[in-house]
C-alpha atoms as an extended CHARMM CRD file, in Angstrom:
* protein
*
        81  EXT
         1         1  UNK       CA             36.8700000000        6.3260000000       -5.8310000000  PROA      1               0.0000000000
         2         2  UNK       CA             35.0000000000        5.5130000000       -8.8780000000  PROA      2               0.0000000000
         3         3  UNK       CA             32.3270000000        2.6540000000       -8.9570000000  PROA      3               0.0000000000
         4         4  UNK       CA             33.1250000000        0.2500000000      -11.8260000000  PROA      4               0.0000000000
         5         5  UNK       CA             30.5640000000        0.4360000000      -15.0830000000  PROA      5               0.0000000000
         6         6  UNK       CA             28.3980000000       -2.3780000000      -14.8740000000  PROA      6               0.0000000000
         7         7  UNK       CA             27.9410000000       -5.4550000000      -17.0850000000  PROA      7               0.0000000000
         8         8  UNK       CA             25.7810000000       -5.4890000000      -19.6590000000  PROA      8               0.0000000000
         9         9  UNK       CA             23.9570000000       -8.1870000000      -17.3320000000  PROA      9               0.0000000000
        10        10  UNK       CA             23.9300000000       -6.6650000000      -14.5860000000  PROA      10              0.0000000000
        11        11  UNK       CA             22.2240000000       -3.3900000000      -16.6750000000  PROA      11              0.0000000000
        12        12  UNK       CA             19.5970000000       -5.7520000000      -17.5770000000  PROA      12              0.0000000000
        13        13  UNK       CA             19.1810000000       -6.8880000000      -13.9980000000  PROA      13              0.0000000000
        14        14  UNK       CA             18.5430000000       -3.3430000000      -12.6940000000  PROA      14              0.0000000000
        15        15  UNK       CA             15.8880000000       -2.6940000000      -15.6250000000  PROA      15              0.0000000000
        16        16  UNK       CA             13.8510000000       -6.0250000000      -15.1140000000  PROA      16              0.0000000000
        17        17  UNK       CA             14.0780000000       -4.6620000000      -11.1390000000  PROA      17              0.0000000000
        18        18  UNK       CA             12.6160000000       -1.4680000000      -12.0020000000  PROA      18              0.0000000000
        19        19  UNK       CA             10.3010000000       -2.7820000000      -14.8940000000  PROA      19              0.0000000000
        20        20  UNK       CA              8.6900000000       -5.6450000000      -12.2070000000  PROA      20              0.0000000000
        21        21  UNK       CA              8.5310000000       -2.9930000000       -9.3250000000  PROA      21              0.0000000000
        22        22  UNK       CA              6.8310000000       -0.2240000000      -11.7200000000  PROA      22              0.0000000000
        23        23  UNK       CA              4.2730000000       -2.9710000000      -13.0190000000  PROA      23              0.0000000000
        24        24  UNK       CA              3.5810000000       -3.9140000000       -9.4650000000  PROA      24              0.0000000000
        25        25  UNK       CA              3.0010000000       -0.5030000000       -7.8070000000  PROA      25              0.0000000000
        26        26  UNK       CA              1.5250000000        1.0310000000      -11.4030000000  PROA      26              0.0000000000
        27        27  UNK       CA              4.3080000000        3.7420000000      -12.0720000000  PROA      27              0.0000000000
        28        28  UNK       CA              6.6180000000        4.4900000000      -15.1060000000  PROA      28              0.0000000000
        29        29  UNK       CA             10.0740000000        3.3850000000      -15.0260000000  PROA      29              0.0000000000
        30        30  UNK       CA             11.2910000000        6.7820000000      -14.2690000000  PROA      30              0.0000000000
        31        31  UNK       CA              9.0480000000        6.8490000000      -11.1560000000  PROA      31              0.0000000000
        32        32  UNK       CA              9.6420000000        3.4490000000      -10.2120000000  PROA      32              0.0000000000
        33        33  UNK       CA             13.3570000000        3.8580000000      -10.0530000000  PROA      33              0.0000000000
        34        34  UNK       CA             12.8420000000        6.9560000000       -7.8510000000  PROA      34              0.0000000000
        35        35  UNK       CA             10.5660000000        5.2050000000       -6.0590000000  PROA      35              0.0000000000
        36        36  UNK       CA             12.7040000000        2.4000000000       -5.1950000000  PROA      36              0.0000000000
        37        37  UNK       CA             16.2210000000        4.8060000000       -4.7670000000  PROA      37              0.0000000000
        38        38  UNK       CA             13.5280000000        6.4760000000       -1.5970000000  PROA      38              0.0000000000
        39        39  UNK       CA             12.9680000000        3.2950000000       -0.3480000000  PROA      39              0.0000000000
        40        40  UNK       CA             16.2250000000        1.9200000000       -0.2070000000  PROA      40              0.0000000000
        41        41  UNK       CA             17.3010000000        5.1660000000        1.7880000000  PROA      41              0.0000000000
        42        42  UNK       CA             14.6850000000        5.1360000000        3.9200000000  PROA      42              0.0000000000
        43        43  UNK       CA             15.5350000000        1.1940000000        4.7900000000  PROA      43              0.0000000000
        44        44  UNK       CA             19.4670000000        2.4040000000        4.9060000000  PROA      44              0.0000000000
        45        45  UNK       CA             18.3200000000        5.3630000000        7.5430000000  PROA      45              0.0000000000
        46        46  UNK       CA             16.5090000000        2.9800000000        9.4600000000  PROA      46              0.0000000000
        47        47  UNK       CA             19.3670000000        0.0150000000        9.6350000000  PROA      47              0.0000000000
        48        48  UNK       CA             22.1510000000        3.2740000000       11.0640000000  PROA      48              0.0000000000
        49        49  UNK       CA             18.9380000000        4.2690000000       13.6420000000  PROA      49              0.0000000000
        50        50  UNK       CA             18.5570000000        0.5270000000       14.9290000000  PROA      50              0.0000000000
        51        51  UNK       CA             22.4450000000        0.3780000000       15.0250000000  PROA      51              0.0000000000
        52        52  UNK       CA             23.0410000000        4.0180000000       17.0710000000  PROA      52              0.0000000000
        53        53  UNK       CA             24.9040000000        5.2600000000       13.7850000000  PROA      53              0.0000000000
        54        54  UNK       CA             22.3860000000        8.1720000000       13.1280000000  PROA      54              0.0000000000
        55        55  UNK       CA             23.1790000000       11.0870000000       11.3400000000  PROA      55              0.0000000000
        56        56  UNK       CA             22.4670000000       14.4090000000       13.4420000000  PROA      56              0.0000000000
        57        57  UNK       CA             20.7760000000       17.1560000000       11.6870000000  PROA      57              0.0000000000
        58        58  UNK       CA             23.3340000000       20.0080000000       11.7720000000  PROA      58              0.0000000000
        59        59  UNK       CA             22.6970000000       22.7920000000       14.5530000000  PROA      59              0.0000000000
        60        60  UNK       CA             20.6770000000       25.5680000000       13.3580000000  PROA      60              0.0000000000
        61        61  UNK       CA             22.5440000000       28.6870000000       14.1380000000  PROA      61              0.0000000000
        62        62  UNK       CA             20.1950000000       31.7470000000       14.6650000000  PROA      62              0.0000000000
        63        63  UNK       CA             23.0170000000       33.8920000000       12.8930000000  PROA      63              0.0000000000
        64        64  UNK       CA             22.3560000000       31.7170000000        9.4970000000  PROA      64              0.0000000000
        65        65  UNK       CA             19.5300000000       33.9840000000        8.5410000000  PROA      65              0.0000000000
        66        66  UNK       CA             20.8060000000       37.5620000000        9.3230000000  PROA      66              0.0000000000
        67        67  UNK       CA             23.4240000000       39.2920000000        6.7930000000  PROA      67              0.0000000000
        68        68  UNK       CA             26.4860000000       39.4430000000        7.8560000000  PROA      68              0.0000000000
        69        69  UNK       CA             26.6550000000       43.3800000000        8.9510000000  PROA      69              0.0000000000
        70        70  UNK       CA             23.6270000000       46.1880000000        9.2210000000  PROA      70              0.0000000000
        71        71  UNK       CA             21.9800000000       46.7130000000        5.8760000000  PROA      71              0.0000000000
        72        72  UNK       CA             22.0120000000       50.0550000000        5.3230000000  PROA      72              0.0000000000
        73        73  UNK       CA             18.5380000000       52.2640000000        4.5350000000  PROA      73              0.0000000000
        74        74  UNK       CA             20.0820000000       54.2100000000        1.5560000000  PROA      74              0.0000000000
        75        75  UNK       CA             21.9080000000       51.2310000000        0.1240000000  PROA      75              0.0000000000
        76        76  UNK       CA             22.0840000000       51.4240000000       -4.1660000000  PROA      76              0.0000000000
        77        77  UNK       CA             20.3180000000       48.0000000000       -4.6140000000  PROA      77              0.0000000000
        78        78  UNK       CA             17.7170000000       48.8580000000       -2.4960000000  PROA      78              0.0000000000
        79        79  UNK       CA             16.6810000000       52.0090000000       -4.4960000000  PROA      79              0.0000000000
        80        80  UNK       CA             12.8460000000       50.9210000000       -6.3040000000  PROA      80              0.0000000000
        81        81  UNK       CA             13.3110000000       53.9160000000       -8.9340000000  PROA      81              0.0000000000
């Protein structure tokens, strides 16, 4: 589903936001609004923690890193020459 475009007001809102934050911490706006997009993540990851609603890192399978069947020594893309 797609989010709505926002009002003209509340595009102003979200600057002023970002414009106050980056004068307060000393960043450009571009760093500011990352800056703020981390926090807000970080405070959403901590609310699901507190709450049991964690996300679990998916298992790391050993076979992720191996190809798929023996690489062969004489194989064409191997060949330096």
């Amino acid at each position: 589903m797609k989010k709505a475009k926002p009002t003209r007001a509340e595009q102003l809102r979200r600057h002023r936001e970002i414009f106050e934050y980056a004068l307060a911490h000393g960043l450009t706006l571009k760093a500011a609004e990352f800056a703020m997009l981390r926090e807000a993540r970080a405070a959403r990851l901590a609310r699901m923690n507190r709450c049991g609603r964690a996300i679990a890192p998916a298992p790391a399978t050993p076979l992720a890193d191996r190809p798929l069947r023996p690489i062969p020594p004489n194989a064409p893309w191997m060949m330096t020459e």
